[in-house]
Every structure is written in structure tokens, then in C-alpha cells.
matplotlib code that plots the C-alpha trace (Angstrom):
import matplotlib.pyplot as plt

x = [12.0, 9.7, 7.3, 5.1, 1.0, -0.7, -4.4, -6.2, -9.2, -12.4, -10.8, -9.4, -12.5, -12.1, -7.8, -8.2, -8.1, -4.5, -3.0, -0.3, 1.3, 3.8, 4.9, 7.5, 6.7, 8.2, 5.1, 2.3, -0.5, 2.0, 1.6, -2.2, -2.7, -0.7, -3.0, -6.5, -5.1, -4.3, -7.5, -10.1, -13.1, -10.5, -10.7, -14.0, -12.9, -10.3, -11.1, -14.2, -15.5, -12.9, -10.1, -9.2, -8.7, -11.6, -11.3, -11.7, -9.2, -5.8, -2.6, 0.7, 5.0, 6.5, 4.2, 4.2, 0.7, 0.7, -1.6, 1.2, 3.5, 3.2, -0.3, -0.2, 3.2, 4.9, 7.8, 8.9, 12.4, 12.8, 11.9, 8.9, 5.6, 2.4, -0.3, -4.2, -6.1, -9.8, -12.1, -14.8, -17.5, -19.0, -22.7, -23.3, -21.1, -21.6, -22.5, -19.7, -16.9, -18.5, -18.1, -14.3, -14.5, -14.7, -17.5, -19.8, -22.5, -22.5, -21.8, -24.4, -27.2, -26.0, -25.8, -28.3, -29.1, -25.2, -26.6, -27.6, -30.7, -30.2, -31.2, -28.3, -25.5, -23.3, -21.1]
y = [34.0, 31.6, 29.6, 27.1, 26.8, 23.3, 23.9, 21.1, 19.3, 21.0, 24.4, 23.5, 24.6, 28.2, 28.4, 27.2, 23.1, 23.7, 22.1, 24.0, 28.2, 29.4, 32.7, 35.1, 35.9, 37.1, 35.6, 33.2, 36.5, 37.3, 34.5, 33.5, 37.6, 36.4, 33.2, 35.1, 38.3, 35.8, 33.4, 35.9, 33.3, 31.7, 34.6, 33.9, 30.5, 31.1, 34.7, 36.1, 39.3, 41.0, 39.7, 37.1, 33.7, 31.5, 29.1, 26.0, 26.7, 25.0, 26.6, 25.0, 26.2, 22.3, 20.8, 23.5, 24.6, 28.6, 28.7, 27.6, 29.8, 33.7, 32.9, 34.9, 36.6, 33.0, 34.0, 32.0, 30.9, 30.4, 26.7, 26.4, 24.9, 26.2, 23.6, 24.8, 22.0, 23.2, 20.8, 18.9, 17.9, 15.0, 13.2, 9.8, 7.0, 6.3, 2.6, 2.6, 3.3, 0.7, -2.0, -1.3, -2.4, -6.3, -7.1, -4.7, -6.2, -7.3, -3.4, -2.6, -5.0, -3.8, 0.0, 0.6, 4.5, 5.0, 4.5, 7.4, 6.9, 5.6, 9.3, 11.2, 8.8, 10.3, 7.9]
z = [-42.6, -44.5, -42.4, -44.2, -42.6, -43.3, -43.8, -42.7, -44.7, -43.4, -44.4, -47.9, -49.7, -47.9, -49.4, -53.1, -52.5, -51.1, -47.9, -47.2, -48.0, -47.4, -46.1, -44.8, -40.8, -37.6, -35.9, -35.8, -36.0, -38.9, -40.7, -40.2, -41.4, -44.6, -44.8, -44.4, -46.5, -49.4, -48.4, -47.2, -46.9, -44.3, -42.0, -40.6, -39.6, -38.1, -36.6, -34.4, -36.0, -32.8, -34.6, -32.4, -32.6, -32.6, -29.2, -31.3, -33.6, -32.5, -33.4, -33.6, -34.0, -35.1, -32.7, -29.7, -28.5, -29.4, -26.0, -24.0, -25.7, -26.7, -28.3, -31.9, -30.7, -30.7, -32.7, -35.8, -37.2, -41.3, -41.9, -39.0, -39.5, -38.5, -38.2, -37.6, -35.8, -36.2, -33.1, -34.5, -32.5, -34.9, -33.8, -34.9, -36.4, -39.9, -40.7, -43.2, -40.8, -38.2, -41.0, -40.7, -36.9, -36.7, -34.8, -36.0, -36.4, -32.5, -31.3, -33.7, -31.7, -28.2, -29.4, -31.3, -30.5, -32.2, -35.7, -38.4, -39.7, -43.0, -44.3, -42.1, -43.4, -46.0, -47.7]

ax = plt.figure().add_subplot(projection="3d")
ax.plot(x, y, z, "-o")
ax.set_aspect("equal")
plt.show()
């Protein structure tokens, strides 16, 4: 059964620049073994040092919530897709995404505190 994981952006750099593998599985713990065995830098991302998964680290079966299934022992059908939805916590908002709102310049005034210093924004 081949099973295909998407890798999303943040954790690229960790699996060779790629965005997706794929893999032959029975199950989701299957599959993400496969991922980290052929990406090991993924593993600590993904995985506490007790093997399990991290609790910021979303799992996915075609757009089913591994927590609300069998967790890592979701079983998986030839053709599935695993999605990994890592949570990011972000802190300010970049001056060059505000530019894209229209009006900026007025949420800007009123919200000033919202606004890297010019040092912290990375464009």
C-alpha cells in the first residue's frame, strides 16, 4: 500500500527541499518511521526523545485528524495522503505583509505596538 506524506515548508530543509515521499505503510506510525528513517534530521521534529509525537505536530489520513482516529495506529489504504501540520506560534506582523492590507497605514497609527522594529523584520 503506497501512501504519499506532504512535508510542509518549515520542515523542508530537514527532508532534502522535498514536499512530499512516498511510502509503503499499513499505518500512520508506519509511514512517519519511513519518513524519519529516510530523513533522520526530521525525527526530532516530529518526535520527543520518548518517541512520541510532538503535541504540536498535526497529523492528517486525507483530511481526518489522526487524534480523533487510532492516533499512529490510524490505518492506511494504497493511494492515502498523510499531511503533517506543524503549529506555529508567530510574534509580530511584518510591515511587508501589512502593506498588502488596504488601510494600512491607518491600522498602523491605531496599532502601533503590532510593528517589528525595523531590525526584527525579515523581508
Amino acid at each position: 500500500m503506497t501512501v504519499k506524506v506532504m512535508i510542509p515548508s518549515p520542515l523542508r530543509p530537514y527532508a532534502g527541499k522535498r514536499d512530499s515521499a512516498e511510502f509503503s505503510a499499513r499505518t500512520v506510525g508506519e509511514a512517519l518511521g519511513h519518513l524519519t528513517t529516510e530523513f533522520a534530521e526530521l525525527r526530532k521534529h516530529l518526535f520527543t526523545e520518548e518517541g512520541k509525537l510532538r503535541s504540536f505536530v498535526n497529523v492528517y489520513v486525507n483530511d481526518e485528524d489522526i487524534r480523533y482516529l487510532a492516533k499512529e495506529d490510524t490505518p492506511t489504504k494504497d493511494g492515502d495522503t498523510i499531511s503533517i501540520i506543524p503549529s506555529i506560534a508567530g510574534g509580530c506582523i511584518q510591515r511587508r505583509r501589512l502593506e498588502l492590507w488596504q488601510g494600512w497605514d491607518k491600522f498602523v497609527r491605531n496599532l502601533p505596538s503590532l510593528i517589528c522594529p525595523p531590525s526584527r523584520i525579515r523581508i
